[in-house]
C-alpha positions in Angstrom: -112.8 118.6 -45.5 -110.0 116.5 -43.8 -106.8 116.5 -45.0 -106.9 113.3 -44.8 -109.4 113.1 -47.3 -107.9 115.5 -49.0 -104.9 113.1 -49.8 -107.1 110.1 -50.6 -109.0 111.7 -53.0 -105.8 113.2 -54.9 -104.3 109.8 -54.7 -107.5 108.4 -55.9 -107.8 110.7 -59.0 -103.9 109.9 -59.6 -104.5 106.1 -59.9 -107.5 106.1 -62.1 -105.4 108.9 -64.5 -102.8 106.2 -64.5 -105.7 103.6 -65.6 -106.8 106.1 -67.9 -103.4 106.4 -69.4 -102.5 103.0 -69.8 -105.8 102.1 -71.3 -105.5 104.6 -74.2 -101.9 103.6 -74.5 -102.4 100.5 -74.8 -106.0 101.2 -77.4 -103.9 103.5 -79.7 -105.5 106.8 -78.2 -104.5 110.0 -76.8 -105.8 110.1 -73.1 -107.2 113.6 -74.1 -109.9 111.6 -76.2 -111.0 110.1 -72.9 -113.3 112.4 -70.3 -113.9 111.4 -66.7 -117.2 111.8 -65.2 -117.1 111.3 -61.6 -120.3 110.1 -60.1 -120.6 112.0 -57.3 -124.1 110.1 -55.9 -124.3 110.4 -51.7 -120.8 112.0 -51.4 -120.8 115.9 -50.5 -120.4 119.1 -52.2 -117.7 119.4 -50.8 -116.3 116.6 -52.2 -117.5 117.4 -55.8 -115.4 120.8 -55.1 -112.3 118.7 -54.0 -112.3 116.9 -57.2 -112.4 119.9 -59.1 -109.7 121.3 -58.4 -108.2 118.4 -59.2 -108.8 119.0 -62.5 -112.2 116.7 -62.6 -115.1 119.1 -63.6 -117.4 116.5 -65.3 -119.7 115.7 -62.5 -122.5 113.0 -62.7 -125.4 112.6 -60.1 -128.1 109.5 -60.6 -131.1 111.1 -58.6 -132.4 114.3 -59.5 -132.7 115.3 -55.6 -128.9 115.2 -55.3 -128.3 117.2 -58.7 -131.0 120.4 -57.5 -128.8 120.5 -54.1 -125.4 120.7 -55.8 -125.6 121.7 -59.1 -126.6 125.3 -58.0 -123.4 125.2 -56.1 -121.1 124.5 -58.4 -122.4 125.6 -61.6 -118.9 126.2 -63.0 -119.1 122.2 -63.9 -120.6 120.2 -66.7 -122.9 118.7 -65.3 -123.7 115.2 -66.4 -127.5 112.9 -65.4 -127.2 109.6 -65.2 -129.6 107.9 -63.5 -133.2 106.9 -64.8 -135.0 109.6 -65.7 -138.7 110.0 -65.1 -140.7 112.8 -66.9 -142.0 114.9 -64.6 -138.5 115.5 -63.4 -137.5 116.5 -66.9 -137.8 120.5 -66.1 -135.5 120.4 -63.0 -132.8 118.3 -65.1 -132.8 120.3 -68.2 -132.4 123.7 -65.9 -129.3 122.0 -64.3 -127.8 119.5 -65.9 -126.0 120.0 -69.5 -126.0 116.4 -70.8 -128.4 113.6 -69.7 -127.2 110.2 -70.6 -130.2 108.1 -70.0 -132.6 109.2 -72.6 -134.3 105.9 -73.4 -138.0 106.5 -74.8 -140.3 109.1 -76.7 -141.9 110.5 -74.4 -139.0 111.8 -72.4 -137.2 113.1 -75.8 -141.1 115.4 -75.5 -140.5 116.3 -71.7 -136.6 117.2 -72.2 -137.4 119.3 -75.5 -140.2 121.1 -73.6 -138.3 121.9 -70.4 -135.3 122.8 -72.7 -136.5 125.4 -74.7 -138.1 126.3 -71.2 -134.9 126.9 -69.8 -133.6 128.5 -72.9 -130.7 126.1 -73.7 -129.6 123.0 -75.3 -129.2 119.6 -73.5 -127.0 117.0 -75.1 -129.0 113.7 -74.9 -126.9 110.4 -74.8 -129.2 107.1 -75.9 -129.0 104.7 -73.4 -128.8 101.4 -75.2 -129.6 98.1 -73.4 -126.7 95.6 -73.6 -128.4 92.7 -71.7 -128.0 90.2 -75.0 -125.0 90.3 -73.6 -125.1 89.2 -70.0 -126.9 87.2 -68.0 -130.6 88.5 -67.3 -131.1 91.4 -65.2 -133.9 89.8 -63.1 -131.2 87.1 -61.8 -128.9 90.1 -60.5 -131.7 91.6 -59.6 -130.5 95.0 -60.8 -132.3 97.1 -63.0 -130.7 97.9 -66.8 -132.8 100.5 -68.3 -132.2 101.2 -72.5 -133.9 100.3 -76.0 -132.9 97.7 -78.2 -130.3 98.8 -80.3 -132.6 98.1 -83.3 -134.7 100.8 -81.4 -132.0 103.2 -81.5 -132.8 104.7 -84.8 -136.0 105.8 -84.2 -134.9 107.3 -81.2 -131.7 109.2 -82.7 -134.5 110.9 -84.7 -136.7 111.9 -82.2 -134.1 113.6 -80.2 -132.8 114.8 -83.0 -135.3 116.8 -84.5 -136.5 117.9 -81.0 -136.0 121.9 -80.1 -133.7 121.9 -77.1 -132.0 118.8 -77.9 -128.6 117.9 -79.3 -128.3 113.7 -80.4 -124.9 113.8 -78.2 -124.3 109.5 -79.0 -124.9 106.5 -76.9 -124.3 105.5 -72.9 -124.3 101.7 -71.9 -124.0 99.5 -68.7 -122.5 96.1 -69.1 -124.8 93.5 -67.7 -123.6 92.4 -64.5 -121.5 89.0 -65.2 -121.1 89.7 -68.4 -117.9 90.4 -70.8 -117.3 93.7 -71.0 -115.2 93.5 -74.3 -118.3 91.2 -75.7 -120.9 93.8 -74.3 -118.9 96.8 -75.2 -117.8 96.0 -78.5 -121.6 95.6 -79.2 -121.8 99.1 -78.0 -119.6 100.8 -80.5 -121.4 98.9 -83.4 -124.3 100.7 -82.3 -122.2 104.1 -82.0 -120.6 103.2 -85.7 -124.5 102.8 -87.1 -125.9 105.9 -85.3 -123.1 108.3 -86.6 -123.4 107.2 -90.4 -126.9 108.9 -89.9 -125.9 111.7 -87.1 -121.9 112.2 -87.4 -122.2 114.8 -85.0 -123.5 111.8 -82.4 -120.2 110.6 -81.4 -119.9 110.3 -77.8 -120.1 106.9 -76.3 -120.7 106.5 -72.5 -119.3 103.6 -71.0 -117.4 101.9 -68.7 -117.3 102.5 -64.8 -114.8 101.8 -61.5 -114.5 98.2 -62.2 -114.5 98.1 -66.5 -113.1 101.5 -67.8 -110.4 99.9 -69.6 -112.7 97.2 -72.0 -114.6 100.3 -72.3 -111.9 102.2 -73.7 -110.3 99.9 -76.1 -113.9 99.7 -77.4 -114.0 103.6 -78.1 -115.6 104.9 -75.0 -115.1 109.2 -74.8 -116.1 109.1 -71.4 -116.3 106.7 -68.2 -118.4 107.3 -65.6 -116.2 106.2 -62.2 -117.4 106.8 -58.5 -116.0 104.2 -56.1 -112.7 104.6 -57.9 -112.7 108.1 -57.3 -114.5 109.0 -54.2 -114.3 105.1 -52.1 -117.2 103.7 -50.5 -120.8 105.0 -51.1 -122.2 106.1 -47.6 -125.5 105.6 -46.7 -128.2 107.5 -47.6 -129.7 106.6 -44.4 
């Protein structure tokens, strides 16, 4: 690693600390209450290492390729998936990863209890809940938002949590693209409220990246999920 790179990635980490701080400030919360996942999707091991020593060991990948090349690494991290998940990849996931955010139907709750117990471990599941009520329709951005309905939530949050393997960790959402973030975010902790009268333990709440950490904060977020904040410019996967 450059050391120019070295400087822009403390600097980065510095500035979004600071947007961290003043967000929780400003909600009423201690920053501790807030964890920051750095999505490290296309950038380099060796940036993932950089970071860490930085003091940023929650480390999120959205493909399952990328997470089998560095999770093995750097398995001193928490490691955090993201991305949509498909089943068959369930087993490689619940060997590396120790939270996976995206859990969204039954029959991956089956495929992540299986490849847990596997493994011999226990994989926090997040529920990803769709917020598109909220925002224009995905098919206009023409970007995918995966998620159940949060009236589908509670049939979910039992699933997972009777599963072997599996602890119900709470609920990850992505505001829909043009959308309010307070208005799409604010929906979000409702559902979090609902879920943890039936599961207190479930009380994690996903939410908010680069560009909307601080609506997802004063709406109760534990964790944002940043990557062009942190890290700059994707490059290409070629």
């Amino acid at each position: 690693m450059t050391i120019e790179r070295g400087a822009e990635l403390r600097a980065n980490v510095e500035q979004v600390r600071q947007r961290i701080r003043a967000a929780c400030e400003a909600a009423g919360r201690a920053e501790e209450s807030v964890t920051l996942v750095a999505i490290t999707k296309t950038f380099p091991i060796e940036d993932v290492r950089a970071l860490a020593a930085l003091g940023v060991t929650d480390t999120g990948e959205n493909r399952e390729q990328e997470l089998k090349v560095k999770a093995p690494d750097a398995p001193e991290l928490t490691w955090h998936f993201v991305g949509q998940l498909q089943s068959n990849k369930a087993r490689s996931v619940a060997r590396l990863a120790q939270v996976v955010h995206s859990v969204d139907r039954l029959s991956l709750v089956g495929a992540l209890s299986k490849a847990a117990v596997a493994e011999e471990k226990i994989v926090r599941c997040l529920l990803q809940v769709s917020l598109a009520a909220y925002g224009p329709q995905d098919a206009a951005t023409g970007r995918s938002r995966g998620g159940v309905t949060p009236d589908d939530v509670p049939e979910l949050a039992a699933a997972v949590a009777a599963a072997d393997g599996l602890e119900l960790g709470g609920v990850m959402a992505v505001a829909p693209l043009g959308s309010d973030p307070d208005e799409a975010f604010a929906a979000l902790r409702d559902v979090s409220s609902r879920l943890r009268s039936e599961h207190s333990g479930a009380d994690w709440i996903s939410a908010g990246m680069s560009g909307d950490l601080e609506a997802a904060i004063r709406h109760g977020a534990t964790h944002v999920r940043l990557g062009r904040a942190l890290l700059g410019t994707r490059p290409s996967l070629g």
